[in-house]
Structures are given as structure tokens and as C-alpha cells.
Chimera marker file (.cmm) of the C-alpha trace (Angstrom):
<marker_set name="trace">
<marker id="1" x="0.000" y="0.000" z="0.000" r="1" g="1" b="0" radius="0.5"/>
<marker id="2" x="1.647" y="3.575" z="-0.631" r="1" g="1" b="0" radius="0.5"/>
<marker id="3" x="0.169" y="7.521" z="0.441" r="1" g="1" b="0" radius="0.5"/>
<marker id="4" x="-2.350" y="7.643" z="-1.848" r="1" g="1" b="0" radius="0.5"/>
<marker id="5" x="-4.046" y="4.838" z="-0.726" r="1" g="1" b="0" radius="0.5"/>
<marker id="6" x="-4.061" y="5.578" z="2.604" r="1" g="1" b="0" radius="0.5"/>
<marker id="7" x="-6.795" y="7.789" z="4.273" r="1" g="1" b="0" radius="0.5"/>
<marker id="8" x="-5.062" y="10.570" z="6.389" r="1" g="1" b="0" radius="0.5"/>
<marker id="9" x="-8.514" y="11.302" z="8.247" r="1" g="1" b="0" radius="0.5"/>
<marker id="10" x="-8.002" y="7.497" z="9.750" r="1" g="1" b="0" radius="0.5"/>
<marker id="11" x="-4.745" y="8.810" z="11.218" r="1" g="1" b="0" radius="0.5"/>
<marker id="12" x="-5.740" y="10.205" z="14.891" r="1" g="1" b="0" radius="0.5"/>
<marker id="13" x="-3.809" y="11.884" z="17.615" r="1" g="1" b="0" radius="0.5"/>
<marker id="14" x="-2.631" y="10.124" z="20.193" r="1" g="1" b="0" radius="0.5"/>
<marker id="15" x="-2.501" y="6.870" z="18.097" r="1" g="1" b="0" radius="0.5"/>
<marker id="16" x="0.561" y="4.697" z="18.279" r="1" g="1" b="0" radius="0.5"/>
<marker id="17" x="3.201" y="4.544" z="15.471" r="1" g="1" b="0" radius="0.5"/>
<marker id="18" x="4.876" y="1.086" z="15.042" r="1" g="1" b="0" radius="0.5"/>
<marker id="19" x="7.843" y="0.192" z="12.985" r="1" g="1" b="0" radius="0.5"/>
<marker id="20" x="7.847" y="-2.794" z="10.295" r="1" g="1" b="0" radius="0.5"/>
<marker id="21" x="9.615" y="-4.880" z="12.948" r="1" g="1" b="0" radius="0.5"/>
<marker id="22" x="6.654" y="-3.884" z="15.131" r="1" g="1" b="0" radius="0.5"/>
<marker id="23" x="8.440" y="-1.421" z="17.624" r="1" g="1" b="0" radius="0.5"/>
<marker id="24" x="6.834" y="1.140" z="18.631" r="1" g="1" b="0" radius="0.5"/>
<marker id="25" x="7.962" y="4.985" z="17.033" r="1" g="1" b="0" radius="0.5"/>
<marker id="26" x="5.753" y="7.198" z="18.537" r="1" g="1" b="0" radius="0.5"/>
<marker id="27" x="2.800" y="8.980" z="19.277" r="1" g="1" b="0" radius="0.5"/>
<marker id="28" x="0.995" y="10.825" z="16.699" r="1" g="1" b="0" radius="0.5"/>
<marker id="29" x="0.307" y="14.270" z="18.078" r="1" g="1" b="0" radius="0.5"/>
<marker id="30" x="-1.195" y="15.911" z="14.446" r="1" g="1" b="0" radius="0.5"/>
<marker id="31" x="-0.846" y="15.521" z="10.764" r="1" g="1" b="0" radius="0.5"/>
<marker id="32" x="1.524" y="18.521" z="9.397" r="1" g="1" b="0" radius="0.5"/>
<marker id="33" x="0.315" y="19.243" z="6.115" r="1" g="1" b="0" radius="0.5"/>
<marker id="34" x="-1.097" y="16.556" z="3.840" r="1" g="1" b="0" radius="0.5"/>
<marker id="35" x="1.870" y="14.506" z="3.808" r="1" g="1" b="0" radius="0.5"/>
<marker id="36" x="3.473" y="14.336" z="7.348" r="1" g="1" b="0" radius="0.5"/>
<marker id="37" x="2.708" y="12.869" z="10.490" r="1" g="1" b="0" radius="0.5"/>
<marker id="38" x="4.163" y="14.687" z="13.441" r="1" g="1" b="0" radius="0.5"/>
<marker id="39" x="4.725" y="12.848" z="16.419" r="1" g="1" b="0" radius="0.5"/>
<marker id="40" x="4.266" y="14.027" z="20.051" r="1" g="1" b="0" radius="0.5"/>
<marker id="41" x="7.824" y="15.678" z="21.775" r="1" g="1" b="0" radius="0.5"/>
<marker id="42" x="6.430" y="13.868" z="25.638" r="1" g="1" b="0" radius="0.5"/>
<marker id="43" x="6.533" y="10.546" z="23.708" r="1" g="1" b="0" radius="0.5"/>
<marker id="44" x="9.593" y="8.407" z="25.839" r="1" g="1" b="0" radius="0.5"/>
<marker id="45" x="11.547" y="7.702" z="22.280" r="1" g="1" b="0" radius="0.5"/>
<marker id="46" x="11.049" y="11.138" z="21.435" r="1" g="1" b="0" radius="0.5"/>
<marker id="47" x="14.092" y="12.819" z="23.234" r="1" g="1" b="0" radius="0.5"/>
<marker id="48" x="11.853" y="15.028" z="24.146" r="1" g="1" b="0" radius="0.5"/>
<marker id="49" x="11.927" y="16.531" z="20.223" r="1" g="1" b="0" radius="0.5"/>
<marker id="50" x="8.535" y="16.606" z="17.768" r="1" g="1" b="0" radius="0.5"/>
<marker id="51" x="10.081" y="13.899" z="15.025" r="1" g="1" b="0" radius="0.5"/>
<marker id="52" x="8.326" y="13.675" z="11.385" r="1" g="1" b="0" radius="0.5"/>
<marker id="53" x="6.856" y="10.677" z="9.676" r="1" g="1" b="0" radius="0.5"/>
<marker id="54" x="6.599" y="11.535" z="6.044" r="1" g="1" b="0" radius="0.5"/>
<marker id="55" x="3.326" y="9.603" z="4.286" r="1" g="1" b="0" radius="0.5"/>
<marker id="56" x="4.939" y="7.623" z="2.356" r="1" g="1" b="0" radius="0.5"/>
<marker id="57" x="6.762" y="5.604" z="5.143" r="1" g="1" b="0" radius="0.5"/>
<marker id="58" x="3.170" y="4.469" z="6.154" r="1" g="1" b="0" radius="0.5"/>
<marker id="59" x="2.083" y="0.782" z="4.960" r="1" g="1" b="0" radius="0.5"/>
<marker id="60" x="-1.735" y="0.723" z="7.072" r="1" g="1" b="0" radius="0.5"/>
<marker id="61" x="-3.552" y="2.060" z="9.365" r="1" g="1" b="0" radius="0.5"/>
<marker id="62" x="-5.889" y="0.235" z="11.680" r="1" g="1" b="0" radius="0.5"/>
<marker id="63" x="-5.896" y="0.731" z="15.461" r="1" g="1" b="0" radius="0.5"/>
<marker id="64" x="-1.904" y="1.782" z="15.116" r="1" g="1" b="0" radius="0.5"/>
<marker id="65" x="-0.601" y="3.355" z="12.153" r="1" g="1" b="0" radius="0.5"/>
<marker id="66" x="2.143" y="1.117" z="10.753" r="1" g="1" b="0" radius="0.5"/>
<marker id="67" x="5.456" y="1.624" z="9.040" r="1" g="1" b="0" radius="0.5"/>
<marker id="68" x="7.418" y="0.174" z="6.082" r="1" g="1" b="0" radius="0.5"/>
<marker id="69" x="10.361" y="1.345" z="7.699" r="1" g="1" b="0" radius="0.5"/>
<marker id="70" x="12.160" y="-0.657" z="10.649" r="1" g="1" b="0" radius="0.5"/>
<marker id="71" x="12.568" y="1.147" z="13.761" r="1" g="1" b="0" radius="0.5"/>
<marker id="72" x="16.135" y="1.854" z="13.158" r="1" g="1" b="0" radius="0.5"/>
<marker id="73" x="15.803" y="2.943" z="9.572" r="1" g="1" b="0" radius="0.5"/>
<marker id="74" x="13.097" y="5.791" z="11.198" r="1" g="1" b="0" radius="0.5"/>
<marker id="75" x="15.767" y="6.547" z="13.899" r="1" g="1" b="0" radius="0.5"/>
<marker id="76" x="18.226" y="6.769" z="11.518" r="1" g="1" b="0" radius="0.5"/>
<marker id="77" x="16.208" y="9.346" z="9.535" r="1" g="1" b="0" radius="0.5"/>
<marker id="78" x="16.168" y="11.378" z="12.380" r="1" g="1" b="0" radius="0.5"/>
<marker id="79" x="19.690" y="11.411" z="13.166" r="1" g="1" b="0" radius="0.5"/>
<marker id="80" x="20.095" y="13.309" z="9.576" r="1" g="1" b="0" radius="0.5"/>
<link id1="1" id2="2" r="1" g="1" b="0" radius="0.2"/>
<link id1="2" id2="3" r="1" g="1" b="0" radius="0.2"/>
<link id1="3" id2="4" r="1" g="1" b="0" radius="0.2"/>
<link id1="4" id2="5" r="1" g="1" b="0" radius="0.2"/>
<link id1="5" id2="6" r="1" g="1" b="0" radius="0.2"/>
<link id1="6" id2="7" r="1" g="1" b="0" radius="0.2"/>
<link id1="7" id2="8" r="1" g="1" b="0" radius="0.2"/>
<link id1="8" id2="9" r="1" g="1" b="0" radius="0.2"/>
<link id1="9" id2="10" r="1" g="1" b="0" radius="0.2"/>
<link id1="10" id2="11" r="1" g="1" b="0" radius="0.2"/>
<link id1="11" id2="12" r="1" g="1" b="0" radius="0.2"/>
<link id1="12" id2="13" r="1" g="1" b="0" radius="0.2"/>
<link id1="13" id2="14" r="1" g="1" b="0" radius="0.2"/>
<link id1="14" id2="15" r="1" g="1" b="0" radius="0.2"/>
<link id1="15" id2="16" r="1" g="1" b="0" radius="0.2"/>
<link id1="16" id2="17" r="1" g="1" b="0" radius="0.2"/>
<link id1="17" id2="18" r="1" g="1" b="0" radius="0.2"/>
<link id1="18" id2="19" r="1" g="1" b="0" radius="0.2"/>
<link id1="19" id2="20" r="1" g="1" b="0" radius="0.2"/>
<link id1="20" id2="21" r="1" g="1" b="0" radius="0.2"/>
<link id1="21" id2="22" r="1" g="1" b="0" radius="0.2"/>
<link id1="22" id2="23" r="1" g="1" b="0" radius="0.2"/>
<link id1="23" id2="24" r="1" g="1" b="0" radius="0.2"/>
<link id1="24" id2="25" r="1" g="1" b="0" radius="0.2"/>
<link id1="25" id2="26" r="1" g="1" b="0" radius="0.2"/>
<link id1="26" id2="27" r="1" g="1" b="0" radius="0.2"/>
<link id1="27" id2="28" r="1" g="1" b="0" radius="0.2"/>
<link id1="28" id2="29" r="1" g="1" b="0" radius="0.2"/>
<link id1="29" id2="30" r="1" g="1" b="0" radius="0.2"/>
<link id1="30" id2="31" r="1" g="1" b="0" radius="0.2"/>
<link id1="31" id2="32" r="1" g="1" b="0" radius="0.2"/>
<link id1="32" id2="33" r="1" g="1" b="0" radius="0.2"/>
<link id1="33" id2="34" r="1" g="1" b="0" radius="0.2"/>
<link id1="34" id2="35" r="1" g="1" b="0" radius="0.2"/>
<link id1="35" id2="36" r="1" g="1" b="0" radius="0.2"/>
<link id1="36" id2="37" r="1" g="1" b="0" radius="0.2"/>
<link id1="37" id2="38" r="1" g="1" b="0" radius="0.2"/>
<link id1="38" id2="39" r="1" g="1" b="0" radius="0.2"/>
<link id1="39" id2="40" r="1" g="1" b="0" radius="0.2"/>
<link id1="40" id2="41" r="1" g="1" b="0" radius="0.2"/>
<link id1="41" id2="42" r="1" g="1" b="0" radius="0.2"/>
<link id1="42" id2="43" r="1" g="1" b="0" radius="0.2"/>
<link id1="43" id2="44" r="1" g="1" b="0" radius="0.2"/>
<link id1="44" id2="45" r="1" g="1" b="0" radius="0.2"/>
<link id1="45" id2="46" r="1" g="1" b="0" radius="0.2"/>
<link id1="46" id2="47" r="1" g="1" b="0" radius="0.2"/>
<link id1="47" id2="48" r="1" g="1" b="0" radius="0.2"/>
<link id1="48" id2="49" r="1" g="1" b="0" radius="0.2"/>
<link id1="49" id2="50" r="1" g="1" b="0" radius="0.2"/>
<link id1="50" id2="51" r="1" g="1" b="0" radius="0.2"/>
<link id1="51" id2="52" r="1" g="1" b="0" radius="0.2"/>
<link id1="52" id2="53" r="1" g="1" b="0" radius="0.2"/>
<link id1="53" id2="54" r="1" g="1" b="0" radius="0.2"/>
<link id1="54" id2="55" r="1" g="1" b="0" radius="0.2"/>
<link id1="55" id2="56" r="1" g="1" b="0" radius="0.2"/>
<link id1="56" id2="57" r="1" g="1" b="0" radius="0.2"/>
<link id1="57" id2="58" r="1" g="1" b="0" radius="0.2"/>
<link id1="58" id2="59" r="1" g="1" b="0" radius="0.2"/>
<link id1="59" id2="60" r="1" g="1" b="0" radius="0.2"/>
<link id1="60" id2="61" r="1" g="1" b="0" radius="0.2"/>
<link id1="61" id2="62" r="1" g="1" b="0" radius="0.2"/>
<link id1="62" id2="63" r="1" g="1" b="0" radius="0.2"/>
<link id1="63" id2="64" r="1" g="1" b="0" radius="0.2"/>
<link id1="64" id2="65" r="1" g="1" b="0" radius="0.2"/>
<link id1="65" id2="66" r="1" g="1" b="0" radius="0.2"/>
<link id1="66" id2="67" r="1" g="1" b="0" radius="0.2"/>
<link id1="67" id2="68" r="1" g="1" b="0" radius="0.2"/>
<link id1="68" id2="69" r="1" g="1" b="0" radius="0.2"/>
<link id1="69" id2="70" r="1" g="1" b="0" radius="0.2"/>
<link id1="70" id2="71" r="1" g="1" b="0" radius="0.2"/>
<link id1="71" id2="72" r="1" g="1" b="0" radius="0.2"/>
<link id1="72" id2="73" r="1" g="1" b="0" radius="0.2"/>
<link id1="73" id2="74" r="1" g="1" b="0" radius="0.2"/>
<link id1="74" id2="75" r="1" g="1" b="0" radius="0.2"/>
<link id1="75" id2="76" r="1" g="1" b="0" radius="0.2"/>
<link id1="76" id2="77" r="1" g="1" b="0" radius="0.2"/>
<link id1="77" id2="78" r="1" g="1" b="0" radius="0.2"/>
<link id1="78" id2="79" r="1" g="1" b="0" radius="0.2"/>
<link id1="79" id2="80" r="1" g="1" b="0" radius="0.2"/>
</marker_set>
């Protein structure tokens, strides 16, 4: 599944963001834009900073919204 076949409006706050290795990322706090997720800072793998999760890196959404990335391929994103 890619973006366009996801529908943002089933992406929530407060809804949990897990990896494709099924760790968890984050907490959504809001979508930014049409084509970001932005996670909350108070999450305890945020470092206390708001990270980005662009569209694209999302494979489904049910009760979590879930990545095509691993955990440390979205960590390692970060770092850059």
C-alpha cells in the first residue's frame, strides 16, 4: 500500500506509530500538512523533540498506524 491509498482522516492523535519490525515509534500528536505525520515531543523515544513521519513511510492504518520502515531505519532518519 503507498500515500495515496491511505486515508489521512483514519490517522488520529494520540494513536501509536509502530515500525515494520513492530516497535513502537511514537505517538501521533497531528498531521503537518497533507503529507506528514508529526509525532508528540512527551513521547519516551522522542528525546523530548517533535520527530516527522513523512506519508509515504506508512504501509496501514488500523488501530496503530504502521510503518514500512524498521525502527532503526526511522531513527536513523532522524539522526540526519
Amino acid at each position: 500500500m503507498n500515500a495515496q491509498e491511505i486515508d489521512i482522516n483514519d490517522i488520529t492523535e494520540h494513536m501509536e506509530v509502530k515500525s515494520a519490525d513492530g516497535k513502537h515509534v511514537g505517538v501521533v500528536d497531528h498531521l503537518d500538512g497533507d503529507d506528514q505525520i508529526k509525532l508528540t515531543k512527551s513521547d519516551k523515544d522522542a528525546g523530548g523533540k517533535h520527530h516527522f513521519i513523512p506519508l509515504e513511510w506508512v504501509d496501514h492504518v488500523d488501530a496503530h498506524v504502521h510503518l514500512s520502515k524498521t525502527a532503526a531505519d526511522v531513527r536513523a532518519e532522524w539522526q540526519n
